[in-house]
CHARMM internal coordinates of N, CA and C (Angstrom, degrees):
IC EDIT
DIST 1 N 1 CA 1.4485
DIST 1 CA 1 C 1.5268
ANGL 1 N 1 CA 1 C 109.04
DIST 1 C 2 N 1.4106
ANGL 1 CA 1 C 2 N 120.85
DIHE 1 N 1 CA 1 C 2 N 135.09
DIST 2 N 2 CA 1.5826
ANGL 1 C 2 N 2 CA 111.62
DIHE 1 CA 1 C 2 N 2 CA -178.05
DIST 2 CA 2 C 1.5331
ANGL 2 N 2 CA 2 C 111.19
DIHE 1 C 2 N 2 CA 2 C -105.95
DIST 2 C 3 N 1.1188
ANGL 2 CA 2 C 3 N 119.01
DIHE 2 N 2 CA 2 C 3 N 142.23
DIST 3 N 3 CA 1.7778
ANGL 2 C 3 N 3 CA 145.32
DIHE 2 CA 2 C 3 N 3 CA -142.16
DIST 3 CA 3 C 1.4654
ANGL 3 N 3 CA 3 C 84.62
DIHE 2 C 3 N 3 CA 3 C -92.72
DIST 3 C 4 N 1.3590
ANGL 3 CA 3 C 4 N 97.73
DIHE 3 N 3 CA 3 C 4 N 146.93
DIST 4 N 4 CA 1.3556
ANGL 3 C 4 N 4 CA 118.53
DIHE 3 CA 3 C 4 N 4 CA -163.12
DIST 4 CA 4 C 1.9193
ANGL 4 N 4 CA 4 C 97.80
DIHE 3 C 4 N 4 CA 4 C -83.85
DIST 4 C 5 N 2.1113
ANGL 4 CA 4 C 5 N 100.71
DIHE 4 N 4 CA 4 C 5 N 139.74
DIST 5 N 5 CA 1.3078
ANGL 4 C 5 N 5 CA 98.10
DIHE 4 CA 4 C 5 N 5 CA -179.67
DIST 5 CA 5 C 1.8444
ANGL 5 N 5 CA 5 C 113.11
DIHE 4 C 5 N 5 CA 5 C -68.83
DIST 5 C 6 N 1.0675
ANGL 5 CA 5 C 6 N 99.21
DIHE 5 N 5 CA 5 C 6 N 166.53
DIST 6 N 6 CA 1.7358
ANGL 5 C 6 N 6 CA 107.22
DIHE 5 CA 5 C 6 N 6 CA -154.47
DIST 6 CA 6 C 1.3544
ANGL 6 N 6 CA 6 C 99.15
DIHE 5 C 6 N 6 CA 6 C -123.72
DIST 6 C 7 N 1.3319
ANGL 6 CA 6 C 7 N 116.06
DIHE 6 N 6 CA 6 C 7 N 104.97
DIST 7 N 7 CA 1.2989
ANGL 6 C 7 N 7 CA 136.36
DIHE 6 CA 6 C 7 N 7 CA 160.02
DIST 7 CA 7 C 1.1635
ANGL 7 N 7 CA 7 C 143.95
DIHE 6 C 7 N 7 CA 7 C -16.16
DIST 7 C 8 N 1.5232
ANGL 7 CA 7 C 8 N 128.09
DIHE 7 N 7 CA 7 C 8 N 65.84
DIST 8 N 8 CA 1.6098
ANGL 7 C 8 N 8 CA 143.57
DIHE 7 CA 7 C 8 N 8 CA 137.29
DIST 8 CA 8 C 1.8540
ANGL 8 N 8 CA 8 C 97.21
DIHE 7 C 8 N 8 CA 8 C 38.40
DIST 8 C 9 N 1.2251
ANGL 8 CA 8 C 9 N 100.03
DIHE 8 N 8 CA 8 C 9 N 114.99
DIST 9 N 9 CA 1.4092
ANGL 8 C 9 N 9 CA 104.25
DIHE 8 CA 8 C 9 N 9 CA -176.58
DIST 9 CA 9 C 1.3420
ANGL 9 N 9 CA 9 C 114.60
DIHE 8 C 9 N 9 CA 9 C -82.27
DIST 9 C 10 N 1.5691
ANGL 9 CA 9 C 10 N 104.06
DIHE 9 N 9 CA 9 C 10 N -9.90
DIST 10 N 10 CA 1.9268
ANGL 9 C 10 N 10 CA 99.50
DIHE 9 CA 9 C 10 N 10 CA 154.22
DIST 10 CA 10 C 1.0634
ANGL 10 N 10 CA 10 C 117.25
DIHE 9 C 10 N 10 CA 10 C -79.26
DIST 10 C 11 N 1.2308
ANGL 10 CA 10 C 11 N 132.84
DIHE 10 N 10 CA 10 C 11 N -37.92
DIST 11 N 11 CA 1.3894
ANGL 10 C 11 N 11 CA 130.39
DIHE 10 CA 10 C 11 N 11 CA 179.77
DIST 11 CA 11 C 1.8361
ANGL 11 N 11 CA 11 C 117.04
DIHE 10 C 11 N 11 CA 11 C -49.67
DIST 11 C 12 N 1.3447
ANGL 11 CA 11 C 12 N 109.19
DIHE 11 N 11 CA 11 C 12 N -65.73
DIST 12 N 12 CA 1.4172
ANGL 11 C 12 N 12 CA 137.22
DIHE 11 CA 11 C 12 N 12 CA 142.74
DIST 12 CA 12 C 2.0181
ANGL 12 N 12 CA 12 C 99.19
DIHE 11 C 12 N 12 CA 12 C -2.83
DIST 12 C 13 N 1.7328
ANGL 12 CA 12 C 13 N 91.02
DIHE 12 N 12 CA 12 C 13 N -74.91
DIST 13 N 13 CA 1.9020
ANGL 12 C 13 N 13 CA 75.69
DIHE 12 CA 12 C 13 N 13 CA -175.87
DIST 13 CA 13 C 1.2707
ANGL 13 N 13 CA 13 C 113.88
DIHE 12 C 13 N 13 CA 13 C -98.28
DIST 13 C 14 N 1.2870
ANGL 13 CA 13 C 14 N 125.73
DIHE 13 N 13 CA 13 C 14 N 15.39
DIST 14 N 14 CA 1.6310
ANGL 13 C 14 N 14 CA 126.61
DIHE 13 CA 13 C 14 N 14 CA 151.84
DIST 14 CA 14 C 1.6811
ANGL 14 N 14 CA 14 C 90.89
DIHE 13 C 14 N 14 CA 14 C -51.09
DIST 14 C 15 N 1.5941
ANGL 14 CA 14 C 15 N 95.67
DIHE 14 N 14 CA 14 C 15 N -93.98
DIST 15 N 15 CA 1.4077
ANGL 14 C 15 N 15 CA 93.02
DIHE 14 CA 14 C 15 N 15 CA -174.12
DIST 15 CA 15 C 1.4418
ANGL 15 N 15 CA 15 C 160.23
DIHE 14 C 15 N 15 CA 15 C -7.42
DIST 15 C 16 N 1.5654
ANGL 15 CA 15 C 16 N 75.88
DIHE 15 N 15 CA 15 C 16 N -50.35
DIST 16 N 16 CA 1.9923
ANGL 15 C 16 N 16 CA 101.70
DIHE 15 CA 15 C 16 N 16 CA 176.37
DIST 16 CA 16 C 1.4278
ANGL 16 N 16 CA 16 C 108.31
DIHE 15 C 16 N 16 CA 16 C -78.11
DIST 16 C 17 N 1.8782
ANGL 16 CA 16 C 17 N 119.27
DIHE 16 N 16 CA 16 C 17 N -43.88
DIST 17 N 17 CA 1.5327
ANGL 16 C 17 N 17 CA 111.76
DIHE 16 CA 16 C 17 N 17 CA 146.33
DIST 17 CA 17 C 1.1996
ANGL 17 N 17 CA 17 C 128.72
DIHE 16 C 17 N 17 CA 17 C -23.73
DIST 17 C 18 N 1.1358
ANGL 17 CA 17 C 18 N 125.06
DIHE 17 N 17 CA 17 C 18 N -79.48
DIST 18 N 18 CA 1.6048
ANGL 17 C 18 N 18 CA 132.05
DIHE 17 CA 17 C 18 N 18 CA 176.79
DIST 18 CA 18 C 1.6784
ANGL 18 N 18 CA 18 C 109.46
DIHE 17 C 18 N 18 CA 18 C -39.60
DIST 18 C 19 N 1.3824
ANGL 18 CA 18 C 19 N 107.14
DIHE 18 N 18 CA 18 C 19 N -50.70
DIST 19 N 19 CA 1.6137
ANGL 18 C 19 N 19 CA 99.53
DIHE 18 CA 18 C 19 N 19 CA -158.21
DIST 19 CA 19 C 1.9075
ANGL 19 N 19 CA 19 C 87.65
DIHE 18 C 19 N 19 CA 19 C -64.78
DIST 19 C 20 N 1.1312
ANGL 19 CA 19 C 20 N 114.16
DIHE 19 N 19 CA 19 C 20 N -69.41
DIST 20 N 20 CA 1.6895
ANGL 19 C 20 N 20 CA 136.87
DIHE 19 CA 19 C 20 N 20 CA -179.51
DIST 20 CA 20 C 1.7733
ANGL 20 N 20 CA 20 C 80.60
DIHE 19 C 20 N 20 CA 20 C -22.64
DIST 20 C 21 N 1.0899
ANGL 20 CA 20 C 21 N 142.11
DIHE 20 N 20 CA 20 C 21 N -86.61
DIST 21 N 21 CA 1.2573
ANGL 20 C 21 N 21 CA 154.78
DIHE 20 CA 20 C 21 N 21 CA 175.08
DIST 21 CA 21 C 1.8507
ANGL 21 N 21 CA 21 C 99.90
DIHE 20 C 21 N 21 CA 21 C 4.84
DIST 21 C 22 N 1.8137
ANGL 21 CA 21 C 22 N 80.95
DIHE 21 N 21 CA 21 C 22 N -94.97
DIST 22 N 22 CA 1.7274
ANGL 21 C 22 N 22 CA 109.68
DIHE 21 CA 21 C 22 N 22 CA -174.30
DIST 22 CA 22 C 1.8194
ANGL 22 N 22 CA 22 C 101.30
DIHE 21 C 22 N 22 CA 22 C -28.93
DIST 22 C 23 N 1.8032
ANGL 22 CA 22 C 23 N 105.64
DIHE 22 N 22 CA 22 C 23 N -44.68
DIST 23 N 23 CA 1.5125
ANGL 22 C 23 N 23 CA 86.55
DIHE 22 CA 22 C 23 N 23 CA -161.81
DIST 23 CA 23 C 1.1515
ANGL 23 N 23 CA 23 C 111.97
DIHE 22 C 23 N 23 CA 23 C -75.10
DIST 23 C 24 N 1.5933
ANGL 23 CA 23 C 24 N 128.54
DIHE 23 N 23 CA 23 C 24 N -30.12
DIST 24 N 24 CA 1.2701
ANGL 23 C 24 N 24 CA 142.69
DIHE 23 CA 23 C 24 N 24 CA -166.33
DIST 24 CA 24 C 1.9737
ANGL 24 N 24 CA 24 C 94.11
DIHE 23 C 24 N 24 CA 24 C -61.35
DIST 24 C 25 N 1.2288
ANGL 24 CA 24 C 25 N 103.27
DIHE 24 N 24 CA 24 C 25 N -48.22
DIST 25 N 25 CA 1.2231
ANGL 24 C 25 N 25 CA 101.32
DIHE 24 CA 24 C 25 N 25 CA 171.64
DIST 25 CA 25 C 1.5983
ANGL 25 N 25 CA 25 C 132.11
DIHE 24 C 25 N 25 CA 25 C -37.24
DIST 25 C 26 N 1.7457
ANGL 25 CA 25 C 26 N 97.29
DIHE 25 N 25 CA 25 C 26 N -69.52
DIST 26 N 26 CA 1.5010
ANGL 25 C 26 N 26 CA 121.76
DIHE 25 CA 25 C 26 N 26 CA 156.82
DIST 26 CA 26 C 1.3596
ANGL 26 N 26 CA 26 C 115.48
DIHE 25 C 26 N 26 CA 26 C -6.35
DIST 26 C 27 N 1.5257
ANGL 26 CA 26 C 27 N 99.44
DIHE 26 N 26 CA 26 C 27 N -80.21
DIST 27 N 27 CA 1.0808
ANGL 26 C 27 N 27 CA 140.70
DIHE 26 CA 26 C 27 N 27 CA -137.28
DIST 27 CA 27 C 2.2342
ANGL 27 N 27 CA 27 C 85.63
DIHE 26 C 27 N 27 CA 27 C -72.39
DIST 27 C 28 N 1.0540
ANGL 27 CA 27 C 28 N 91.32
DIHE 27 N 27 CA 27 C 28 N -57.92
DIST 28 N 28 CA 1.8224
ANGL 27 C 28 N 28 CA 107.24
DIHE 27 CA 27 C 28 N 28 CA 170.39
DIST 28 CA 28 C 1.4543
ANGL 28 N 28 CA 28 C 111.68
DIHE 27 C 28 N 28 CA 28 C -19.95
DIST 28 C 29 N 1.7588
ANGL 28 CA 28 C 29 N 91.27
DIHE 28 N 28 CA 28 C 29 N -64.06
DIST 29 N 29 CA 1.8105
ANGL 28 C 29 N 29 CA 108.17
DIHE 28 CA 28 C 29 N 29 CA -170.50
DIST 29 CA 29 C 1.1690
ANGL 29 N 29 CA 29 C 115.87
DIHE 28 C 29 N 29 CA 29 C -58.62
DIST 29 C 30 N 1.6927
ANGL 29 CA 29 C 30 N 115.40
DIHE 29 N 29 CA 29 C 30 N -39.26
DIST 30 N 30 CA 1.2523
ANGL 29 C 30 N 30 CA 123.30
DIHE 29 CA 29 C 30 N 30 CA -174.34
DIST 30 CA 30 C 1.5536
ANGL 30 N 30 CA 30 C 115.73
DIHE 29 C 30 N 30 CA 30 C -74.31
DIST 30 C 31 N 1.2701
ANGL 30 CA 30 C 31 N 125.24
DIHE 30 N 30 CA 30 C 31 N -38.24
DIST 31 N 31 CA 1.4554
ANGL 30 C 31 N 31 CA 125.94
DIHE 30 CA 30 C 31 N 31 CA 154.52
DIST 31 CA 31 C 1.5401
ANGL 31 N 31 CA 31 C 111.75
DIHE 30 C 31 N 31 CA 31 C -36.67
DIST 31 C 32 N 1.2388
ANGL 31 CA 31 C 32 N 109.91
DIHE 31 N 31 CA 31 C 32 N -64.89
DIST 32 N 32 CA 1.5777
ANGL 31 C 32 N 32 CA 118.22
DIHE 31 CA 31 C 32 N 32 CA -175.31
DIST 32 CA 32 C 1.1882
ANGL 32 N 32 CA 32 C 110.07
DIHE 31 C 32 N 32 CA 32 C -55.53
DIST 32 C 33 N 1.4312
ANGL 32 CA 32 C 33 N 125.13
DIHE 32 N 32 CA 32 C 33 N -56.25
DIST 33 N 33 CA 1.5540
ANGL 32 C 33 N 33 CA 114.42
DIHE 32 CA 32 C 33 N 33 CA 179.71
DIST 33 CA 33 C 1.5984
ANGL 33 N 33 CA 33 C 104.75
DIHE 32 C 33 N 33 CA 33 C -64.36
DIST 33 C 34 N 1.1659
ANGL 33 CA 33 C 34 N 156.75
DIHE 33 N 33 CA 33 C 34 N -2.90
DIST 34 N 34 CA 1.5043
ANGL 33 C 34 N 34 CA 165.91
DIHE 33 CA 33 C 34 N 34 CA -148.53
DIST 34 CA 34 C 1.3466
ANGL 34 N 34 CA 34 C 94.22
DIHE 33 C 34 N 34 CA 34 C -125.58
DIST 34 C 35 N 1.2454
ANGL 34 CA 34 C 35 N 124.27
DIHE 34 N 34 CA 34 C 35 N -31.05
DIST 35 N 35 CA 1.6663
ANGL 34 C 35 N 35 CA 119.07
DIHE 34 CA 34 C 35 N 35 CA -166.90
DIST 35 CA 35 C 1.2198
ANGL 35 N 35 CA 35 C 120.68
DIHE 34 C 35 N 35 CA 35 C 91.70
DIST 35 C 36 N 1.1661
ANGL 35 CA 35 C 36 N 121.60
DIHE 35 N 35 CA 35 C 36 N -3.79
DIST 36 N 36 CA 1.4450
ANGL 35 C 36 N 36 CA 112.72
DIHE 35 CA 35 C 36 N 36 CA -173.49
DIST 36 CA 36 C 1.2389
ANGL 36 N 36 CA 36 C 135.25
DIHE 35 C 36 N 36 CA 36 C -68.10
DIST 36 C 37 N 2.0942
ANGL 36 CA 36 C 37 N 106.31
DIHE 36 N 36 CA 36 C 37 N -24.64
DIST 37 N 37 CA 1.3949
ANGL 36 C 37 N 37 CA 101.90
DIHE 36 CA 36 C 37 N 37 CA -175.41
DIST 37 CA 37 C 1.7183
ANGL 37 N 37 CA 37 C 94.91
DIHE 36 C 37 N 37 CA 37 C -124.96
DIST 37 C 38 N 1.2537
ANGL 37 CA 37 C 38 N 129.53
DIHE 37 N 37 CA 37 C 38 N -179.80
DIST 38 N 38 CA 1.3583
ANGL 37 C 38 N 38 CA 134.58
DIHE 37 CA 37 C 38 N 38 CA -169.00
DIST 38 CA 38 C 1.3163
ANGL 38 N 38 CA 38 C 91.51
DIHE 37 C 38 N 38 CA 38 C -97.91
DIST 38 C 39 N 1.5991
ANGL 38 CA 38 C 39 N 121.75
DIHE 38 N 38 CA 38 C 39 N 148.34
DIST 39 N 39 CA 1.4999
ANGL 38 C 39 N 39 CA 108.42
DIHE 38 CA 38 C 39 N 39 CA 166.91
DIST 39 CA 39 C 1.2708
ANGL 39 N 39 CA 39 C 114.52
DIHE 38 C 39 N 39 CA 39 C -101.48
DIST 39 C 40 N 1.4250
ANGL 39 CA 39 C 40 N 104.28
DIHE 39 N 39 CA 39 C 40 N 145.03
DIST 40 N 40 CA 1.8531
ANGL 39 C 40 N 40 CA 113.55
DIHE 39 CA 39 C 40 N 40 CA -175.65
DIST 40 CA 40 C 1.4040
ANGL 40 N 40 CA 40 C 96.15
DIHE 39 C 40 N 40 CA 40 C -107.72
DIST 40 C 41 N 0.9700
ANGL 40 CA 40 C 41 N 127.45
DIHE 40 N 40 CA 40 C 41 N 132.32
DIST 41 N 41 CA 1.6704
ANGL 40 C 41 N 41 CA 116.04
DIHE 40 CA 40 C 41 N 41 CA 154.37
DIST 41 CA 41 C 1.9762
ANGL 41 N 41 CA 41 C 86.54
DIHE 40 C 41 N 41 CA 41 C -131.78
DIST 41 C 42 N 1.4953
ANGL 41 CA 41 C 42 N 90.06
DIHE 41 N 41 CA 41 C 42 N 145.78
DIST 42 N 42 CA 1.1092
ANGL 41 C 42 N 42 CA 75.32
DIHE 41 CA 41 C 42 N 42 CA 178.55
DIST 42 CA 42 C 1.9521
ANGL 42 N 42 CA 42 C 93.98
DIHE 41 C 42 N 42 CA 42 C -140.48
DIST 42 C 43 N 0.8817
ANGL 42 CA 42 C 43 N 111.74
DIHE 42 N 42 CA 42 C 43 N 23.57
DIST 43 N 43 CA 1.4364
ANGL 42 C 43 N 43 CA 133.70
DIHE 42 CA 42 C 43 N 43 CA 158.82
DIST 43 CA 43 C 1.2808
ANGL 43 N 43 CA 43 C 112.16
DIHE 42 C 43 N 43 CA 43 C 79.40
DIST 43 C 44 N 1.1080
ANGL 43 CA 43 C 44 N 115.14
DIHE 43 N 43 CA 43 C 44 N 10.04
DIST 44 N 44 CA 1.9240
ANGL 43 C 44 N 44 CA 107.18
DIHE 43 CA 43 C 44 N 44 CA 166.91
DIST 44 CA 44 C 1.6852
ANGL 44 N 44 CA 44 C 115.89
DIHE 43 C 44 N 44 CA 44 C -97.67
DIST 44 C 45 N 1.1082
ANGL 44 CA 44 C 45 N 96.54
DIHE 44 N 44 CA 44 C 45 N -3.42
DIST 45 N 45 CA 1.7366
ANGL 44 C 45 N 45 CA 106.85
DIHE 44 CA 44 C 45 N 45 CA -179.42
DIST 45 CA 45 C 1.8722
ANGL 45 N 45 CA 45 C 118.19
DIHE 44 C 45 N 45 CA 45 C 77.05
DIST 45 C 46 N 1.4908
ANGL 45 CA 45 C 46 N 92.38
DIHE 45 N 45 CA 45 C 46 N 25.43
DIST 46 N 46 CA 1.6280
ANGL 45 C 46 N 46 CA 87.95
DIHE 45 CA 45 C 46 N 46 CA -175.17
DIST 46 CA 46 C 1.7543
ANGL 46 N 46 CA 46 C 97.72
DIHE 45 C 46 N 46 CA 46 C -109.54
DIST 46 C 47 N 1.2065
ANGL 46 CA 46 C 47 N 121.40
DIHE 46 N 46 CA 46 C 47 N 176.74
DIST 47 N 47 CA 1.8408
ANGL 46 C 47 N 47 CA 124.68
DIHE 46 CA 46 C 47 N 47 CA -160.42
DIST 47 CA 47 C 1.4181
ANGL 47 N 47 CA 47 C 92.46
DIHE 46 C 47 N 47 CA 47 C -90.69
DIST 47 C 48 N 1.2306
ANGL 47 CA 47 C 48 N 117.37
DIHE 47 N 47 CA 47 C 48 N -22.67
DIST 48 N 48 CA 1.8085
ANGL 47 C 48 N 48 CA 121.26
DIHE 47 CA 47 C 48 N 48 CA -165.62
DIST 48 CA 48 C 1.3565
ANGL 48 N 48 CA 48 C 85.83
DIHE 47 C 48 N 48 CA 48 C -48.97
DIST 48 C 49 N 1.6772
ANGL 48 CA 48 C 49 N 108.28
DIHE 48 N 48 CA 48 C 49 N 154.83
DIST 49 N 49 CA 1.2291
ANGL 48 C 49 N 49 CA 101.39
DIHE 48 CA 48 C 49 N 49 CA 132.56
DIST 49 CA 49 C 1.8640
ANGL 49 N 49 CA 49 C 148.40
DIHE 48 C 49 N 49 CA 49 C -127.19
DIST 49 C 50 N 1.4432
ANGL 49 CA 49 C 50 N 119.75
DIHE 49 N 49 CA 49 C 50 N -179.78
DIST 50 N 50 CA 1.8686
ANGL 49 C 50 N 50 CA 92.22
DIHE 49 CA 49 C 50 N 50 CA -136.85
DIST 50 CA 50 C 1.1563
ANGL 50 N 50 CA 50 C 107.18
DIHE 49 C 50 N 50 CA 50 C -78.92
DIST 50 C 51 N 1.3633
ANGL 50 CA 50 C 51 N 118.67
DIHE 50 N 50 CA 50 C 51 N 159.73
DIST 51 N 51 CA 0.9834
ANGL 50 C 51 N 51 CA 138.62
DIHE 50 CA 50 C 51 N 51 CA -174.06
DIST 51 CA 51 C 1.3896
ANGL 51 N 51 CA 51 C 116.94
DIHE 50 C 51 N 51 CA 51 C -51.96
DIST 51 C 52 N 1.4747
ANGL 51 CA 51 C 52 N 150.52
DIHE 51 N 51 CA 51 C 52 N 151.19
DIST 52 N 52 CA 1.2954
ANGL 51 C 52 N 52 CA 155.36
DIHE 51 CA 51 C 52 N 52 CA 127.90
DIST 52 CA 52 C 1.2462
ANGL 52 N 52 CA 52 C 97.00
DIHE 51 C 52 N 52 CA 52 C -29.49
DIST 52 C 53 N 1.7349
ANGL 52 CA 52 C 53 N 116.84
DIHE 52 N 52 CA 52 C 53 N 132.83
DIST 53 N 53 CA 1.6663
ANGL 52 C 53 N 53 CA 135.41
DIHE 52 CA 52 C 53 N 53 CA 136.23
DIST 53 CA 53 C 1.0033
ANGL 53 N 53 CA 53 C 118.62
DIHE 52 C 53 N 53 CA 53 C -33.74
DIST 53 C 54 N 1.1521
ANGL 53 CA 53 C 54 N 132.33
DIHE 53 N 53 CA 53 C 54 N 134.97
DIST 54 N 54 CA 1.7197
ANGL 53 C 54 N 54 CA 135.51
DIHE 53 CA 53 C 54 N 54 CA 175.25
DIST 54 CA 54 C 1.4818
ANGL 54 N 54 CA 54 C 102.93
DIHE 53 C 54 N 54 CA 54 C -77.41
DIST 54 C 55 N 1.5814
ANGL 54 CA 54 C 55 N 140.60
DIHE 54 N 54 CA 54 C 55 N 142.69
DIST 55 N 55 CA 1.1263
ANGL 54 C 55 N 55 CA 117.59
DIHE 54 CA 54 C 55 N 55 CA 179.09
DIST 55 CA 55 C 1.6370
ANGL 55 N 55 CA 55 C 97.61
DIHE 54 C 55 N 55 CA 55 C -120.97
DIST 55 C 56 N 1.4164
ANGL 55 CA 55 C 56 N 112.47
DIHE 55 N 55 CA 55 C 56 N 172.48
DIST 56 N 56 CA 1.4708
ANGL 55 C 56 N 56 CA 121.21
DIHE 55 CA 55 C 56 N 56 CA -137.26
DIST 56 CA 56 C 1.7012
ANGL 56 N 56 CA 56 C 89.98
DIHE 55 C 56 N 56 CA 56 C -85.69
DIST 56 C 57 N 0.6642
ANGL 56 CA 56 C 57 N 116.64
DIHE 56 N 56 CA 56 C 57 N 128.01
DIST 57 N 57 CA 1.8848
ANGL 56 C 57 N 57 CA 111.47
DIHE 56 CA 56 C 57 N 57 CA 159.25
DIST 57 CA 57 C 1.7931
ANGL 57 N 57 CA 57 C 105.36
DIHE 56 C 57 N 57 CA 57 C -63.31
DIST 57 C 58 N 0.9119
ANGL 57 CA 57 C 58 N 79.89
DIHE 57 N 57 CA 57 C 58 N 148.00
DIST 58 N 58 CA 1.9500
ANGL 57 C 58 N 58 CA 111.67
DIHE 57 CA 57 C 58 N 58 CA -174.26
DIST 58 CA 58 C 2.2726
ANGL 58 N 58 CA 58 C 96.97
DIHE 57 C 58 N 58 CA 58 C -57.14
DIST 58 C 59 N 1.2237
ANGL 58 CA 58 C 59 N 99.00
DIHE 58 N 58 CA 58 C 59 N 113.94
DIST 59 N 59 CA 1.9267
ANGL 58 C 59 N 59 CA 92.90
DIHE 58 CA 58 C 59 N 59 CA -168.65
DIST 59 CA 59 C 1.7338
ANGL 59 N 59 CA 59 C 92.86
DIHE 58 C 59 N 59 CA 59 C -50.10
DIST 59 C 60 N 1.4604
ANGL 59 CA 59 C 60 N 141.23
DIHE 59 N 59 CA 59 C 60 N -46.75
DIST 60 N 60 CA 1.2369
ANGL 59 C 60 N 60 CA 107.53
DIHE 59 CA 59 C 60 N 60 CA 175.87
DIST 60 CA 60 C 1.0229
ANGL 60 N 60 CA 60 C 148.97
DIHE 59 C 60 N 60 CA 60 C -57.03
DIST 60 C 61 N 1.2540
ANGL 60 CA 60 C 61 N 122.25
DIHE 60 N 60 CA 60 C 61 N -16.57
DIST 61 N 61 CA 1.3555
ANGL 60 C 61 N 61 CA 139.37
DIHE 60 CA 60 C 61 N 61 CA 158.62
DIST 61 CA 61 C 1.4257
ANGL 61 N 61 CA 61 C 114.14
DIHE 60 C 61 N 61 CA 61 C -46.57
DIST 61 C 62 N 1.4088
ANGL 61 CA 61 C 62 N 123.87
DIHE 61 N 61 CA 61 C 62 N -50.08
DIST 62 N 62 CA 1.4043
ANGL 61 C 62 N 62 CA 122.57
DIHE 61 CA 61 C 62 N 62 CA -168.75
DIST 62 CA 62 C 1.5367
ANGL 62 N 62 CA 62 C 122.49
DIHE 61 C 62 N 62 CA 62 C -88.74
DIST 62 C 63 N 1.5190
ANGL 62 CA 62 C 63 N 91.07
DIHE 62 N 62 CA 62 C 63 N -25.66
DIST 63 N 63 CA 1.5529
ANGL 62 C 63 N 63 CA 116.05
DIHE 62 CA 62 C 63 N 63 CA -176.95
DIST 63 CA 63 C 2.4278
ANGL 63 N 63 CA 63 C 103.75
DIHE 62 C 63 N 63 CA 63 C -79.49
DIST 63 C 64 N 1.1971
ANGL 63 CA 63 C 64 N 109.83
DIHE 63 N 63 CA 63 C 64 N 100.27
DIST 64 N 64 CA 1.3588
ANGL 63 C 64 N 64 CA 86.19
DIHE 63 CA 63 C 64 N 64 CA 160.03
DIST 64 CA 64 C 1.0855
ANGL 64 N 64 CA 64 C 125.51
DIHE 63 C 64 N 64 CA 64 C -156.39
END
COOR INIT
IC SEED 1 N 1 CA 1 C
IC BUILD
């Protein structure tokens, strides 16, 4: 009988990425539904969260 081919050690940490991923994810929602963390969405779909607005400097300042 011939032995099964054996799995590419990138493949291996693709995988383990993703799963490690999903839970970190999980794990996110369940805080949030619990209350624990504030929710940010800040609409690009990344974990960061968004940035502060730059606010305008005063026109005399720039003007001189």
């Amino acid at each position: 009988m011939a032995a099964k081919k054996q799995q590419t050690h990138a493949k291996r940490a693709r995988e383990l990425a993703v799963k490690e991923k999903r839970e970190r994810k999980q794990a996110k929602k369940a805080a949030r539904a619990a209350g624990g963390m504030p929710e940010a969405d800040n609409g690009d779909g990344s974990d960061l969260p968004a940035a502060e607005e730059p606010t305008e400097a005063p026109a005399a300042e720039w003007i001189r």
